[in-house]
C-alpha positions in Angstrom: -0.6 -3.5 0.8 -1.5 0.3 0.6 0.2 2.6 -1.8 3.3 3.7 0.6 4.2 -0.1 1.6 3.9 -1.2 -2.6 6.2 2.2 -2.9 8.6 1.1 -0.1 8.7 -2.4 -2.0 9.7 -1.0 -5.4 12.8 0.5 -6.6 13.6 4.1 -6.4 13.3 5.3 -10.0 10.0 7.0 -11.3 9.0 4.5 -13.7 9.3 1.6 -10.6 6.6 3.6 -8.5 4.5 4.0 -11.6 3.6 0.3 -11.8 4.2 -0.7 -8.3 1.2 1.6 -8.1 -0.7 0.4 -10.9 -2.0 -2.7 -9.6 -4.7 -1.1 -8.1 -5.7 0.8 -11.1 -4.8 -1.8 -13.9 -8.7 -3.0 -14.6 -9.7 -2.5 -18.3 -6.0 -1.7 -18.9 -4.3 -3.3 -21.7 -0.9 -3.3 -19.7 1.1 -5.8 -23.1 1.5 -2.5 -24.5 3.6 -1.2 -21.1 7.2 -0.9 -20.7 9.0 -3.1 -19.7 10.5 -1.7 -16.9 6.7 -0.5 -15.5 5.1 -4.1 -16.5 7.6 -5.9 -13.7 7.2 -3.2 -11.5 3.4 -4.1 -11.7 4.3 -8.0 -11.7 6.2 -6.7 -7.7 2.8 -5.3 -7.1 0.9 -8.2 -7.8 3.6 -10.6 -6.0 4.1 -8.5 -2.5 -0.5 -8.6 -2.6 -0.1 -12.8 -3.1 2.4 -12.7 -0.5 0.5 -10.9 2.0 -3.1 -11.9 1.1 -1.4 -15.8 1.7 0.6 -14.9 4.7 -0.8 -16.9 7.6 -0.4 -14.2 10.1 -2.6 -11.4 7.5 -5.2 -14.0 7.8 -5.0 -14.6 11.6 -5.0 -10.8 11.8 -8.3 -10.7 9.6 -10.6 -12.9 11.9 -10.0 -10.5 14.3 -12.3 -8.3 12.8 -16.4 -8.7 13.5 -18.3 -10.5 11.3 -20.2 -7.9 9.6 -16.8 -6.0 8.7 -14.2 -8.7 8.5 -15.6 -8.8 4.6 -13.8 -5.3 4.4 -10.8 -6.4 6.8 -7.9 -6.4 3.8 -8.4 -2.9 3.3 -8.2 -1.9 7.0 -5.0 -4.3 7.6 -3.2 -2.9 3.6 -4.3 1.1 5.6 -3.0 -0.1 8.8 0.4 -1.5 7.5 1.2 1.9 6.1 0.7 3.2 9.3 3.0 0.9 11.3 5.6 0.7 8.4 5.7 4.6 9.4 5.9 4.1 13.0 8.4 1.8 12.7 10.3 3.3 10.2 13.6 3.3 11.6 13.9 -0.4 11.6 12.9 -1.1 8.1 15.1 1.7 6.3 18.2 4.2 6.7 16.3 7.2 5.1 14.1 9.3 7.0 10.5 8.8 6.1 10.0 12.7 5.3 12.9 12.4 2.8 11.2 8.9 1.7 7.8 10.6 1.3 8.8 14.2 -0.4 11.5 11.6 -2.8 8.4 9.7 -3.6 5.9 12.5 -4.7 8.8 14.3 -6.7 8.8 10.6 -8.6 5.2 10.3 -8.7 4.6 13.8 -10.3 7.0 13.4 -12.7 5.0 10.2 -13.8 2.0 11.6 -13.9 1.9 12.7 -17.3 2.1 9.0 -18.6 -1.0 7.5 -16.2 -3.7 7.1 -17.8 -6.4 9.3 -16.5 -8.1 7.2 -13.4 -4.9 6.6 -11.8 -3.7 10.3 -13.1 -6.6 11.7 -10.3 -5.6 9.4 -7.5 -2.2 9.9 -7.1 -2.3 14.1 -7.9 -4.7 14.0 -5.0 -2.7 11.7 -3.1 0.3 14.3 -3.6 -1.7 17.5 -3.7 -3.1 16.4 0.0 -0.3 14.5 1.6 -1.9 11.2 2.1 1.6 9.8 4.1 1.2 12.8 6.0 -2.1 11.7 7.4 -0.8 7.6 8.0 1.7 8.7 10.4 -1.4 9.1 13.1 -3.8 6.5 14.4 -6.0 9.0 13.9 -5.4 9.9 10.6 -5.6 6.6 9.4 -9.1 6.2 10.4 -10.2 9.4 9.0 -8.5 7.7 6.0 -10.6 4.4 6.4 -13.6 7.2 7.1 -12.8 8.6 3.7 -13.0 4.9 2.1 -16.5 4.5 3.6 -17.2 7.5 1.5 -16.2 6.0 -1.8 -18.4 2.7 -1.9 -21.1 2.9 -3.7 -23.3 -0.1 -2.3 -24.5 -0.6 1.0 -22.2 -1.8 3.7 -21.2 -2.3 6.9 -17.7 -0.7 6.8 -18.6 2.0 9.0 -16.7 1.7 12.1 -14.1 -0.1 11.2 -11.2 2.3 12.5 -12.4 1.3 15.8 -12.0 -2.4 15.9 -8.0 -1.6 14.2 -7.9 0.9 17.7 -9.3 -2.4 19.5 -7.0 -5.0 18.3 -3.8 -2.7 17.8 -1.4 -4.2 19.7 -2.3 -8.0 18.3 -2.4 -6.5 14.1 0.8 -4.5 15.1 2.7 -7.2 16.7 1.8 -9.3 13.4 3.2 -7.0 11.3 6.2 -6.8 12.4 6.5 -10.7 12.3 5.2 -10.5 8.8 6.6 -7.5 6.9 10.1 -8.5 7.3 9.3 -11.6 6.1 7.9 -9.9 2.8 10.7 -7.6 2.4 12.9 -10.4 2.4 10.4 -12.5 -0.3 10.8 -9.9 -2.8 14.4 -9.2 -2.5 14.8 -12.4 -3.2 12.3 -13.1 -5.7 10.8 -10.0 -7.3 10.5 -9.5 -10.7 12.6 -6.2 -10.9 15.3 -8.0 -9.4 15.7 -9.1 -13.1 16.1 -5.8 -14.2 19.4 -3.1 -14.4 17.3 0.2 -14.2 
């Protein structure tokens, strides 16, 4: 899952959003030391990723991608999903997505100051440049998966990939909607923060 879905999956509180986000950024982080309420917010993160990286229809949806790029295909699908989780907003929550998003970077900011510094950059730039704001488009989304290309450092075949997600849409979006239900429904019912009064 991308940064909007993990935020979609956490609970509405600033501290929730901090480590639903921080499972992407938690490498050489000493995260014993967290509070507790941001330590199971990054235990949801790391549940709704074993969820989805197990779900049988996330891998059906990743052999769809060629050979050469199916190595990258997780990130594609985790872009992707914020995308239709957008589109289809309307079935998965009673907010509106533009009160979702602007709720969302108010929570973020007021986090900011107690990320540590990697994960500090990322999300003022996701906020300062309205990265939801891009997902909403199938275009947008591959300038987004463009913009990933941009950031590996070794050589890869990654290139390209926006167009095989344009190829297969109608198969990776009828999937999703089979699956995200599914793991909206596994962490109600069994994620960590569930365990917490916030």
């Amino acid at each position: 899952m991308n940064y909007l879905a993990h935020l979609f999956l956490a609970k509405g509180n600033a501290q929730s959003y901090h480590g639903n986000l921080l499972g992407d950024f938690q490498r050489g982080l000493e995260t014993t030391t967290l509070p507790q309420s941001i330590k199971s917010a990054l235990d949801n993160h790391i549940l709704v990723d074993k969820f989805t990286d197990s779900h049988p229809l996330v891998k059906q949806s990743k052999l769809l991608f060629s050979d050469k790029r199916r190595r990258f295909s997780g990130i594609a699908l985790d872009v992707l999903y914020d995308h239709l989780l957008i589109k289809h907003w309307t079935q998965f929550s009673s907010t509106s997505f533009e009160a979702f998003k602007e709720n969302s970077y108010l929570l973020l900011n007021q986090q900011l100051p107690a990320m540590h510094l990697p994960m500090q950059r990322v999300v003022e730039n996701l906020i300062t440049n309205d990265w939801f704001a891009q997902y909403c488009t199938l275009n947008g989304t591959q300038q987004a998966l463009d913009n990933i290309v941009k950031r590996v450092r070794f050589k890869n075949e990654f290139s390209g990939i926006g167009v095989e997600v344009a190829e297969n849409l109608d198969q990776l979006e009828t999937s999703f909607l089979c699956f995200f239900p599914e793991l909206i429904d596994h962490i109600n019912k069994h994620g960590p923060e569930q365990e917490l009064i916030l």
